[in-house]
BAFI-3210 file (N, C-alpha, C; in Angstrom, 3 decimals, decimal comma, padded with zeros to 6 digits):
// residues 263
n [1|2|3|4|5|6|7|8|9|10|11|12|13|14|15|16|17|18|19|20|21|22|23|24|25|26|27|28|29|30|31|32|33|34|35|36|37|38|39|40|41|42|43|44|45|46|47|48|49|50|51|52|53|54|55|56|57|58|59|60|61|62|63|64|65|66|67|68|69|70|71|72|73|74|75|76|77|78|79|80|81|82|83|84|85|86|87|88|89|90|91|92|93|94|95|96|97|98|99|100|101|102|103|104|105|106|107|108|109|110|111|112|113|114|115|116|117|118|119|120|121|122|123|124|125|126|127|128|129|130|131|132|133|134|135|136|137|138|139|140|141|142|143|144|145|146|147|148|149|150|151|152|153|154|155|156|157|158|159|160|161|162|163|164|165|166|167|168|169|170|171|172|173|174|175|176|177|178|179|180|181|182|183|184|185|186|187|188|189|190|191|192|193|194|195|196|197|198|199|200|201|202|203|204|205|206|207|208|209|210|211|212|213|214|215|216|217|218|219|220|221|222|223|224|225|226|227|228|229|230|231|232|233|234|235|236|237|238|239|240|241|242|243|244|245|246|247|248|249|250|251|252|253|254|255|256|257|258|259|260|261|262|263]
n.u [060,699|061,184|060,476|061,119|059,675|059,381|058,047|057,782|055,788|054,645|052,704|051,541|053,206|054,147|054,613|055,279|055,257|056,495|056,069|058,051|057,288|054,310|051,867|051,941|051,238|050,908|051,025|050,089|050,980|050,476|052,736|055,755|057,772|060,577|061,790|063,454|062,352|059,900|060,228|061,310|059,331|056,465|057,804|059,143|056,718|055,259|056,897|056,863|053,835|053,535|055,982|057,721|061,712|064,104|066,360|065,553|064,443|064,972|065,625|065,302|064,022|063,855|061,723|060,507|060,431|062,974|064,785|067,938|068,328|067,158|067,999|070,814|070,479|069,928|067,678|066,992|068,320|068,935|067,659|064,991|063,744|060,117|058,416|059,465|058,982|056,058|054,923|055,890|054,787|052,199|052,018|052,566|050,365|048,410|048,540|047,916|048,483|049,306|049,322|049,667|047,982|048,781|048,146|049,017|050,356|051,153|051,995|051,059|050,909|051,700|052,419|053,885|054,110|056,053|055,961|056,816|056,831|057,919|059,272|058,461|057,759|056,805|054,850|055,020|053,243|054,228|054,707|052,019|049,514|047,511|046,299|046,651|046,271|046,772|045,093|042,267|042,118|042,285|040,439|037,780|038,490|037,269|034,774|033,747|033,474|034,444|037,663|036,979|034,539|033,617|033,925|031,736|029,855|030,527|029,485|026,333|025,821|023,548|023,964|026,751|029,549|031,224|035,066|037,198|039,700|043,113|044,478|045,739|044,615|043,200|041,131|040,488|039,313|037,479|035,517|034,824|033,364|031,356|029,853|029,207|027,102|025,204|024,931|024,588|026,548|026,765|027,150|029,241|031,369|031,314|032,291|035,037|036,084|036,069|037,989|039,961|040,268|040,241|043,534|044,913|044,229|044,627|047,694|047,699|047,324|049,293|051,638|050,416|047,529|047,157|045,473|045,671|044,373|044,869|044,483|046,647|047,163|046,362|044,336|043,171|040,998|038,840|035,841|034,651|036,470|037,778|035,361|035,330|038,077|037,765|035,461|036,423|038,824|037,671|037,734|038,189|038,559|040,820|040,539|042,405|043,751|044,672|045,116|045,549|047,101|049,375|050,949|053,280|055,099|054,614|056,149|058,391|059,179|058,770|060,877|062,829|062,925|063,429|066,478|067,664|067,551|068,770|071,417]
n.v [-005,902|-003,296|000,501|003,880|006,753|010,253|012,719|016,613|018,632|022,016|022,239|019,100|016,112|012,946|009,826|007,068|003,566|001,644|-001,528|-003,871|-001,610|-000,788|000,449|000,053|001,163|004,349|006,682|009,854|012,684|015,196|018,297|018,159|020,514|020,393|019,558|017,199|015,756|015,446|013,855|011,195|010,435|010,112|007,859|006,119|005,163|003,990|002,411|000,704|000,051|-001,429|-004,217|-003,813|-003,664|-001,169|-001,657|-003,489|-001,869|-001,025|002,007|005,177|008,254|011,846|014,245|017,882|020,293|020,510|018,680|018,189|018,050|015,723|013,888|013,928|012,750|010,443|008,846|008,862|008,212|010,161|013,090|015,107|017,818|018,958|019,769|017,842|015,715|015,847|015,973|013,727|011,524|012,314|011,586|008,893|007,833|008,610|008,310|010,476|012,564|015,621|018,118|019,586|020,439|021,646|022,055|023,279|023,463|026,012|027,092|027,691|025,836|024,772|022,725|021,716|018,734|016,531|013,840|011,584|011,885|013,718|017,316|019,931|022,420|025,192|027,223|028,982|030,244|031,332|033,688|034,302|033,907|033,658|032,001|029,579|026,127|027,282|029,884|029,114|027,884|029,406|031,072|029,743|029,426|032,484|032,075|030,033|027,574|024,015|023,216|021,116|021,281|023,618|023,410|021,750|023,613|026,155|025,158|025,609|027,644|030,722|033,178|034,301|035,637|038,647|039,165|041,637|042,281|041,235|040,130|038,105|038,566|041,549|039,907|038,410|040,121|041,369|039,404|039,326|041,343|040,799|038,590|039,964|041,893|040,024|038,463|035,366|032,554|030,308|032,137|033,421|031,750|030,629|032,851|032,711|030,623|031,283|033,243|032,685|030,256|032,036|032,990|031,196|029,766|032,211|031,330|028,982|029,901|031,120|029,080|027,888|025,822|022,231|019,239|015,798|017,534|017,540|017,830|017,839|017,615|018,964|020,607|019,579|017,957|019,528|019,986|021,763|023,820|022,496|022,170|025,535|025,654|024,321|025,302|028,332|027,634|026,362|023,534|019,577|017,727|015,397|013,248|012,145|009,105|008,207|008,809|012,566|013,770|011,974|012,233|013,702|012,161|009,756|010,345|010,681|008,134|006,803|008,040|007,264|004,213|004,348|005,268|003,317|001,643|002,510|002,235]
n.w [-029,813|-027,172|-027,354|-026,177|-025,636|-024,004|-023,383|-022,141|-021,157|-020,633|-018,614|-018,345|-018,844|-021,088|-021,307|-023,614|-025,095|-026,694|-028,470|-030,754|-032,736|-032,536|-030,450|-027,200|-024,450|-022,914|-020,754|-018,798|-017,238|-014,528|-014,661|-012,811|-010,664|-011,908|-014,911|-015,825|-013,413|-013,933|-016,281|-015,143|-013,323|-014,728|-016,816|-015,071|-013,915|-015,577|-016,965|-014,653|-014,401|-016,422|-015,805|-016,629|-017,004|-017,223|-018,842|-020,590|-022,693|-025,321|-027,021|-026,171|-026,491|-025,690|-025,635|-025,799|-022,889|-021,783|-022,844|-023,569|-020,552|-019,285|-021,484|-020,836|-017,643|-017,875|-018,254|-021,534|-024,270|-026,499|-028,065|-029,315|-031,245|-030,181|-032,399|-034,443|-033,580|-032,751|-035,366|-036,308|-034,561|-035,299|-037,897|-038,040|-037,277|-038,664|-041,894|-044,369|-042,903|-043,506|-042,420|-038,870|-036,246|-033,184|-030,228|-027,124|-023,633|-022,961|-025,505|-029,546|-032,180|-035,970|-037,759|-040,917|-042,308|-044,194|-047,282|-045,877|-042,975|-042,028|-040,643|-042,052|-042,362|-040,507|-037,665|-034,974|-031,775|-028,928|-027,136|-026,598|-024,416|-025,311|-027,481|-026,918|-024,478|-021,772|-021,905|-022,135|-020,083|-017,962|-018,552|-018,159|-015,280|-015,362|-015,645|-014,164|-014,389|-014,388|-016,829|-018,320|-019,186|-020,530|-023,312|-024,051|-022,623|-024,485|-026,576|-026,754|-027,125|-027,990|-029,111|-029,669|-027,900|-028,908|-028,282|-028,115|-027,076|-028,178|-026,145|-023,707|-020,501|-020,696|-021,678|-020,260|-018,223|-020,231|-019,962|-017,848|-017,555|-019,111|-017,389|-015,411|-016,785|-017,334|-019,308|-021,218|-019,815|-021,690|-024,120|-023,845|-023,017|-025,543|-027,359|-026,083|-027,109|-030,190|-029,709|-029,552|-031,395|-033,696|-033,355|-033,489|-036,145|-037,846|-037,447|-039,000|-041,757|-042,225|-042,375|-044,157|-045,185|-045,910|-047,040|-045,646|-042,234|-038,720|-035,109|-032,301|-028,843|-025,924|-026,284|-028,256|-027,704|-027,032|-028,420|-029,091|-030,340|-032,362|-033,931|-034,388|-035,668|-037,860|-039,161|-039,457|-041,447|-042,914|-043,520|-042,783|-040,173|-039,605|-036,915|-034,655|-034,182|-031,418|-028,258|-028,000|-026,521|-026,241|-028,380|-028,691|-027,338|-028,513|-031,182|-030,421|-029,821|-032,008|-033,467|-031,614|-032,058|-034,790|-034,898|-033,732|-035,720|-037,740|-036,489]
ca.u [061,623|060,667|061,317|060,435|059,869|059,083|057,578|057,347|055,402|054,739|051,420|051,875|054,010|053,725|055,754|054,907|056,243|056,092|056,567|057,458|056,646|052,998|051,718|051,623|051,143|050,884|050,998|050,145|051,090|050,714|054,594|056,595|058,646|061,727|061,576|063,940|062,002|058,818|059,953|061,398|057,547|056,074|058,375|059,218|055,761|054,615|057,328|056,629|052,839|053,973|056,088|059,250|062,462|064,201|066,838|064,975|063,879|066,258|066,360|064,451|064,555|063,220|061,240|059,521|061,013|064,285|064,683|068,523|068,637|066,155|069,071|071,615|069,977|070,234|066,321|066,747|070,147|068,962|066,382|064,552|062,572|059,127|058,056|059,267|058,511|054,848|054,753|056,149|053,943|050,902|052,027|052,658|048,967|047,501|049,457|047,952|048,657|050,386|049,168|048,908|047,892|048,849|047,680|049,743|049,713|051,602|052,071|050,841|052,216|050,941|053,626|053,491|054,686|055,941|054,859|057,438|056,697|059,180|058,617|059,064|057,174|055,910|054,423|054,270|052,891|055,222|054,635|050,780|048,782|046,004|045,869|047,502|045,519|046,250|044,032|041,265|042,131|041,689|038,721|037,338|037,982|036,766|033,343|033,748|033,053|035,970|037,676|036,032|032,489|034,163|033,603|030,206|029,356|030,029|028,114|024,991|025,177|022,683|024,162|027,968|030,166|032,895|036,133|038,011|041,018|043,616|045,598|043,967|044,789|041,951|040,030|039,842|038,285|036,221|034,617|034,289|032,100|029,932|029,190|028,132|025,486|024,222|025,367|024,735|027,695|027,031|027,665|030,814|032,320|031,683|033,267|036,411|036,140|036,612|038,828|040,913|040,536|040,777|044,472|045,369|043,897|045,992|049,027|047,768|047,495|050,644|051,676|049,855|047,013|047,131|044,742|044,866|044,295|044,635|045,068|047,799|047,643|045,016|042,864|042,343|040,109|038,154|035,489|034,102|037,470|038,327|034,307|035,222|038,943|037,004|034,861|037,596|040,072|037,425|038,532|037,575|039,793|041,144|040,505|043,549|043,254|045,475|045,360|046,311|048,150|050,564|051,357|054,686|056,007|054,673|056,797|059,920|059,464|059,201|062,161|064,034|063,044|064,288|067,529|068,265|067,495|069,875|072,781]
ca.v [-004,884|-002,363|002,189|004,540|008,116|010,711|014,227|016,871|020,064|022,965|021,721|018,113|015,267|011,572|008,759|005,907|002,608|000,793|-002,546|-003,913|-001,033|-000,630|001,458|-001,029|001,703|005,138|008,156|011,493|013,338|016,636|018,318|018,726|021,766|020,155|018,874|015,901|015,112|015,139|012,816|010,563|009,954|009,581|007,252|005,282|004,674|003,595|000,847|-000,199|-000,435|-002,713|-004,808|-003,693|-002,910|000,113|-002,143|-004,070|-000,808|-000,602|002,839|006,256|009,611|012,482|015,540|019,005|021,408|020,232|017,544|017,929|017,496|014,443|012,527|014,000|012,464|008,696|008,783|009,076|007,809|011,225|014,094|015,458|018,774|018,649|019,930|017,268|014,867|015,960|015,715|012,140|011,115|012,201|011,183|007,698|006,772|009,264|008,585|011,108|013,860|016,732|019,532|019,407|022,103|021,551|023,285|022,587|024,855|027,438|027,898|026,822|025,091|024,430|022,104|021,236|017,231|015,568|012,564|010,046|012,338|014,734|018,787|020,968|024,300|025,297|028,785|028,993|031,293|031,320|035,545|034,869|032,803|033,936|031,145|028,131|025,842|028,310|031,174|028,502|027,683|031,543|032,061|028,936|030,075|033,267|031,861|029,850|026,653|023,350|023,266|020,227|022,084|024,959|023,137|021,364|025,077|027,209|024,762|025,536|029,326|031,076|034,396|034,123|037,355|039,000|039,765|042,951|042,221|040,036|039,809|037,445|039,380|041,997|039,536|037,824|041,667|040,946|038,464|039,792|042,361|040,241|038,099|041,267|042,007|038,807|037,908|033,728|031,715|029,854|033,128|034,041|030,569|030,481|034,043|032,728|029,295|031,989|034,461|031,116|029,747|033,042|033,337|029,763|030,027|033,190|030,544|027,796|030,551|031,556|027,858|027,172|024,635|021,012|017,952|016,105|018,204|016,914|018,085|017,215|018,617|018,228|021,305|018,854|017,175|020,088|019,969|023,386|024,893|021,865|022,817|026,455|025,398|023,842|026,299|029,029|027,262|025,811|022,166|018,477|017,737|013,630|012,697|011,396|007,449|007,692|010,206|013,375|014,604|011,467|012,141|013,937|011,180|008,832|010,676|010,342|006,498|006,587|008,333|006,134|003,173|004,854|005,450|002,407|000,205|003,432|001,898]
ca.w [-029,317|-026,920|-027,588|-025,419|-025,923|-023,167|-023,917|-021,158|-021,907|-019,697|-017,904|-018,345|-019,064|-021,292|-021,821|-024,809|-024,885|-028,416|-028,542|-032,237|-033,702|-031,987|-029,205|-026,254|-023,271|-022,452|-019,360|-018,904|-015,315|-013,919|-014,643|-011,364|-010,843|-012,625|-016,059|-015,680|-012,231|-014,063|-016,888|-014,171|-012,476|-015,866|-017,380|-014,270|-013,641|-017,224|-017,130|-013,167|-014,393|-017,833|-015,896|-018,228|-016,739|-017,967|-019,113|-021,304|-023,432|-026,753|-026,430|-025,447|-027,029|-025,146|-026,488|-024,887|-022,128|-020,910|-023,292|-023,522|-019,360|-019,399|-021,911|-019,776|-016,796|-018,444|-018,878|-022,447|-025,184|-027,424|-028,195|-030,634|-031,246|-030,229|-033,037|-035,332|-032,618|-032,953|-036,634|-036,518|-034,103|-035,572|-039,143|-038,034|-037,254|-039,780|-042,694|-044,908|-042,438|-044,033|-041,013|-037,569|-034,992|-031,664|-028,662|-025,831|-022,566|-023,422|-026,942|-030,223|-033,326|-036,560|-038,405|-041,896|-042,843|-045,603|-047,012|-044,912|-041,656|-041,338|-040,624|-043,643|-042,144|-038,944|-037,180|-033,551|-031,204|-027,732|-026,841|-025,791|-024,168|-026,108|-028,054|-025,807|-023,066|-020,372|-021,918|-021,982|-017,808|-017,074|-019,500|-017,673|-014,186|-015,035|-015,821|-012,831|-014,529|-014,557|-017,951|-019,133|-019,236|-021,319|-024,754|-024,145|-022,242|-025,588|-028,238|-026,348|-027,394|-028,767|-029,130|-028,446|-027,754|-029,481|-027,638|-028,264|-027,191|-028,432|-024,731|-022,366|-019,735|-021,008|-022,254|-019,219|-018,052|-020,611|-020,058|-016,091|-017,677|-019,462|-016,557|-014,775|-017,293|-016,902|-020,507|-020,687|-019,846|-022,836|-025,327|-023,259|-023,372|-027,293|-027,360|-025,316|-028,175|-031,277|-029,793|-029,453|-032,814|-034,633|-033,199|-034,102|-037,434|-038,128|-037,614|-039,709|-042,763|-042,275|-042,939|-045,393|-044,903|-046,851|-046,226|-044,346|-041,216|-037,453|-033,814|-031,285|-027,721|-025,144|-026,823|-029,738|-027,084|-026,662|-029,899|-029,800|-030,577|-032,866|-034,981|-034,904|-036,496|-039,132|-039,973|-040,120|-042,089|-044,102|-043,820|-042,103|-039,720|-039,141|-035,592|-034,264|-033,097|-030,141|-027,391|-028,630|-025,599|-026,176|-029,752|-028,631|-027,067|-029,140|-032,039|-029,813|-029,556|-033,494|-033,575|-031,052|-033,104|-036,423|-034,542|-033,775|-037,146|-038,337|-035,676]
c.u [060,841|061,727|060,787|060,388|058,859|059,012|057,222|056,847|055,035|053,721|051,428|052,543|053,626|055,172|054,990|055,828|055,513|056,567|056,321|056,565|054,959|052,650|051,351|051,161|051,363|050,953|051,154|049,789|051,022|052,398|054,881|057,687|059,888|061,569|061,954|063,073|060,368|058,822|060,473|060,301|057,175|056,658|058,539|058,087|054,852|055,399|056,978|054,830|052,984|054,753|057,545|060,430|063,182|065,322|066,776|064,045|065,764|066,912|064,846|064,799|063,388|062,688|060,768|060,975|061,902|064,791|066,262|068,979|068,324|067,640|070,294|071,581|069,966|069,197|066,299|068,280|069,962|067,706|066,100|063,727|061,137|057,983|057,967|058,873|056,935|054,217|054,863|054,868|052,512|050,739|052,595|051,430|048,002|048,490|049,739|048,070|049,427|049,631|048,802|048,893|048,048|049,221|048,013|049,431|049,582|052,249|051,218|051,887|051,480|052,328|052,419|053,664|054,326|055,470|055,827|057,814|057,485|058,342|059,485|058,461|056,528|056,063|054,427|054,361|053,239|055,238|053,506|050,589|047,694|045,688|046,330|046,003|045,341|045,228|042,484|040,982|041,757|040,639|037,688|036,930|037,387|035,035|032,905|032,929|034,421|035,973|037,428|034,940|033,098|033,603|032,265|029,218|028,802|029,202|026,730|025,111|024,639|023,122|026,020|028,710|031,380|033,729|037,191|039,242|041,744|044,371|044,818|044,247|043,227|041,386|039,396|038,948|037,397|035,060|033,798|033,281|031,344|029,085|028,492|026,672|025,121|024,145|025,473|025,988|027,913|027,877|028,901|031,738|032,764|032,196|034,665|036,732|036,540|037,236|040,129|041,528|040,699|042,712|045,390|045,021|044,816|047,012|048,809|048,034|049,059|051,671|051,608|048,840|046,959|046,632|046,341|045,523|043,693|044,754|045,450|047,401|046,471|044,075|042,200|041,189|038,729|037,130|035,106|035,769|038,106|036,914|035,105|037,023|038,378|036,380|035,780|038,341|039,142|037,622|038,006|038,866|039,422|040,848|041,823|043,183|043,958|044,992|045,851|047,186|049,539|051,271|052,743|055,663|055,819|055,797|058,227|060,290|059,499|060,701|063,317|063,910|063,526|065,657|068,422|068,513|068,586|071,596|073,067]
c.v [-003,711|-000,485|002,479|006,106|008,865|012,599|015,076|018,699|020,711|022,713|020,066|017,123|013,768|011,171|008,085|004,773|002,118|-000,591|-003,869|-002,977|-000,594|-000,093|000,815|-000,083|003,364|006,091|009,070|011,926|014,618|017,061|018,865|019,617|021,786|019,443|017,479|015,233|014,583|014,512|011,461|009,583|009,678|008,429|006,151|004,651|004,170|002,127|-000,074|-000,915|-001,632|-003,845|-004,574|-003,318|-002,305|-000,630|-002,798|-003,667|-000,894|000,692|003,792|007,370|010,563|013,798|016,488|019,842|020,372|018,501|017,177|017,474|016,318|013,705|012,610|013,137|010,452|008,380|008,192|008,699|009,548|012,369|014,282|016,575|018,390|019,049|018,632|015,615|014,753|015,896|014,559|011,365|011,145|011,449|009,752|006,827|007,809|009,380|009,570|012,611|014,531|018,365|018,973|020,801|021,530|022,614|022,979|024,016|026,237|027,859|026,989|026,486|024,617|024,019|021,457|019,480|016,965|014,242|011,563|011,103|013,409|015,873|019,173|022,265|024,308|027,051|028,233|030,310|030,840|032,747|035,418|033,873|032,708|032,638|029,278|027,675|026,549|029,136|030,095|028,050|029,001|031,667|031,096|029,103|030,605|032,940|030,847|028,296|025,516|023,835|022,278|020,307|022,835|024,642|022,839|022,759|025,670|026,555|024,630|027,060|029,730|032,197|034,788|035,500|037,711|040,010|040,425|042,454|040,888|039,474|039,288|037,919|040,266|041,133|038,743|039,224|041,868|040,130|038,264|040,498|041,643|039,668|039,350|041,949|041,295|038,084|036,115|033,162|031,088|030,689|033,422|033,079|030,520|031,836|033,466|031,351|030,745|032,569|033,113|030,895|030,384|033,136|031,955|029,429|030,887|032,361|029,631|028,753|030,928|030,523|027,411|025,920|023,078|019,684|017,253|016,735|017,144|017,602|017,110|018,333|018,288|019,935|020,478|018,343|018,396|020,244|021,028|024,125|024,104|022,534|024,142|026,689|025,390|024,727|027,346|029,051|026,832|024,000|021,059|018,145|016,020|013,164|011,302|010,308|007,173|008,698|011,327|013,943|013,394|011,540|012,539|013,051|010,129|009,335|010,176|008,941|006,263|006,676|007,541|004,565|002,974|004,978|003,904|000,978|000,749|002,184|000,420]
c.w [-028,732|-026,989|-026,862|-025,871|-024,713|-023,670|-022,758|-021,843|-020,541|-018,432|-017,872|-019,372|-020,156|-022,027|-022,536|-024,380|-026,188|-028,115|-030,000|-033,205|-033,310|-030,874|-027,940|-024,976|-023,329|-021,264|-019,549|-017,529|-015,398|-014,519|-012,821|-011,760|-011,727|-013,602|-015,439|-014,058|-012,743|-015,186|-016,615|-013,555|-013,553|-016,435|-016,816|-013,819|-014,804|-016,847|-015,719|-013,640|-015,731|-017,087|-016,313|-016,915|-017,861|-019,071|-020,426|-023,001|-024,564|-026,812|-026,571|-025,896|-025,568|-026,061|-025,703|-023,765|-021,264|-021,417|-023,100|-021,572|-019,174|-020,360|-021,198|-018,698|-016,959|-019,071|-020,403|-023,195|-025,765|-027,232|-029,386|-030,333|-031,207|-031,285|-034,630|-034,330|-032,888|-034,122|-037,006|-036,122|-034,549|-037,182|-039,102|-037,688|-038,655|-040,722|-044,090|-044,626|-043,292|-042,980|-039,897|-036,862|-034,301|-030,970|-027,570|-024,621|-022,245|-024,723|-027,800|-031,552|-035,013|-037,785|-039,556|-042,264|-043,891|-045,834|-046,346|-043,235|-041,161|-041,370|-041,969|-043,365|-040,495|-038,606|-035,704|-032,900|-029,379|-027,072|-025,952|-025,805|-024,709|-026,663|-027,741|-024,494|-022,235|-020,589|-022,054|-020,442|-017,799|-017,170|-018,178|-016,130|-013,879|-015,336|-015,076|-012,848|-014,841|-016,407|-019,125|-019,589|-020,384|-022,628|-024,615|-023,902|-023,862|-026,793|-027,737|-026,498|-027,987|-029,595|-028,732|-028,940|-028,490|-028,324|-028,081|-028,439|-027,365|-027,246|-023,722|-021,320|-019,637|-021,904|-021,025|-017,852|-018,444|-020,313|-018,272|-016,226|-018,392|-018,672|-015,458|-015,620|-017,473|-018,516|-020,070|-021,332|-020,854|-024,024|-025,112|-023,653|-024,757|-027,960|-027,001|-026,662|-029,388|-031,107|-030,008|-031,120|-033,915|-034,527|-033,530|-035,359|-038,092|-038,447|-038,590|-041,024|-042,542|-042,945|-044,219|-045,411|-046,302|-046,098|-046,105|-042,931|-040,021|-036,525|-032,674|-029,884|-026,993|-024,890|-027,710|-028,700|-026,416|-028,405|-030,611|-030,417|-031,564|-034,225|-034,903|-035,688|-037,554|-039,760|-040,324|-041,230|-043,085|-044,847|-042,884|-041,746|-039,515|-037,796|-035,177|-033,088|-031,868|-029,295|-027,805|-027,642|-025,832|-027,897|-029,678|-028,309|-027,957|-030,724|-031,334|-029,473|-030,993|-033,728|-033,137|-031,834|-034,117|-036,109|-034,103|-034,503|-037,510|-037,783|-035,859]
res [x|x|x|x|x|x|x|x|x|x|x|x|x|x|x|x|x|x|x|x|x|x|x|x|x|x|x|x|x|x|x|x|x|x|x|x|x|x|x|x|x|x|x|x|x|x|x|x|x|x|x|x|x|x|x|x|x|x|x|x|x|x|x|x|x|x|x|x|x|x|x|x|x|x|x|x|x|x|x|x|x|x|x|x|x|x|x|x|x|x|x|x|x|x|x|x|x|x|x|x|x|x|x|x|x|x|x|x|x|x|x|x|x|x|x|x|x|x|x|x|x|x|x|x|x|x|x|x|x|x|x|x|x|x|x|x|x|x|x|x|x|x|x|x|x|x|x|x|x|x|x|x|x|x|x|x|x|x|x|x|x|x|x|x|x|x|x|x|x|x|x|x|x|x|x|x|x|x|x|x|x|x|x|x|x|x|x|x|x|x|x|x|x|x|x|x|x|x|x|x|x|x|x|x|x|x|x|x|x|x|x|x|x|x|x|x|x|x|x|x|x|x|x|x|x|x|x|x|x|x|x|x|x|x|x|x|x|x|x|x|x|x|x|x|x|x|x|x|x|x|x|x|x|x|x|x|x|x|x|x|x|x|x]
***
């Protein structure tokens, strides 16, 4: 039996396809200007590359920004919060999860789970970008390196910088004036890595941390900001066996699977 679940977040998009219960396929797109248009291209092009028609899918939940339009739209039978979407998902390949952080583009999240996957606590930070993907694109620009360098960049610092302010706005000022005194790119980067993980840390305390610890979102894939988690919090984090940017959708294909043994 094939589920589908489709997750669209502010910067980009993924669809899952399970088949029997197992993770048969994945996609992750750019987002286009319209939610439902950009879980449309994702979704439609997952099953054109499988082979599947849409038909042939049991059923499809949707999760992320504009989830209730996306089931509107036919895409999808239902929805689900991406929050417990992202808790499912990660607590269905890591079964001793009980925390996840995820760092998506523009906010973060640091959900608690019980032990059969559900949410039971969560903090997020939706006000600033301070601590979201984007303030890692800016910081990145502003040091005028892509944002795939950014992590490998700051674990080569010798000397790395502290940043004042908590608003990336002025921090991205900051970090204009360091490169003017000729401060090395390395120290700056691993400055722009802790101002990060101090403000996402903040959230996990707030929480409450409990092994095991994972990240969801496509910062988890950045390692310097995943080590200076660790050290913060004090804790060894799980390395999540799938993609972590598809963990949202892959929760929403759990879900649509659970929904329909339910029916």
């Amino acid at each position: 039996m094939l589920f589908g679940g489709i997750d669209v977040g502010s910067l980009t998009a993924q669809a899952v396809l399970l088949e029997d219960g197992e993770l048969r396929a994945s996609r992750n797109i750019r987002v286009l200007p319209n939610p439902v248009d950009s879980a449309r291209a994702v979704w439609t092009t997952l099953l054109e590359q499988q082979g599947v028609d849409q038909g042939a899918v049991q059923c499809t939940v949707a999760t992320g920004y504009g989830r209730e339009k996306i089931e509107g739209s036919g895409l999808a039978q239902s929805n689900v919060s991406e929050i417990s979407c992202h808790g499912m998902g990660a607590w269905s390949v890591i079964p001793g999860l009980r925390t996840l952080i995820d760092i998506g583009g523009q906010d973060a999240k640091v959900i608690r789970v019980g032990p059969a996957g559900q949410m039971v606590n969560f903090a997020m930070n939706d006000k600033c970008a301070s601590g979201t993907g984007r303030f890692l694109e800016v910081m990145a620009r502003s040091l005028q390196v892509e944002l795939g360098e950014l992590g490998p960049l700051s674990m080569k610092a010798r000397e790395p910088v502290a940043l004042s302010s908590r608003c990336s706005i002025f921090c991205e000022t900051e970090v204009l004036h360091f490169r003017q005194r000729g401060v090395a790119a390395a120290d700056i980067a691993a400055g722009v890595t802790r101002a990060m993980a101090e403000r996402v840390a903040a959230l996990a305390r707030r929480v409450g941390l409990e092994a095991d610890v994972s990240m969801s979102g496509g910062v988890a894939k950045n390692l310097a900001v995943r080590a200076e988690l660790e050290r913060l919090l004090g804790v060894r984090m799980v390395s999540c066996p799938v993609d972590p940017q598809v963990v949202g959708a892959l929760g929403a294909a759990r879900f649509a699977a659970d929904q329909q043994a339910r029916s």
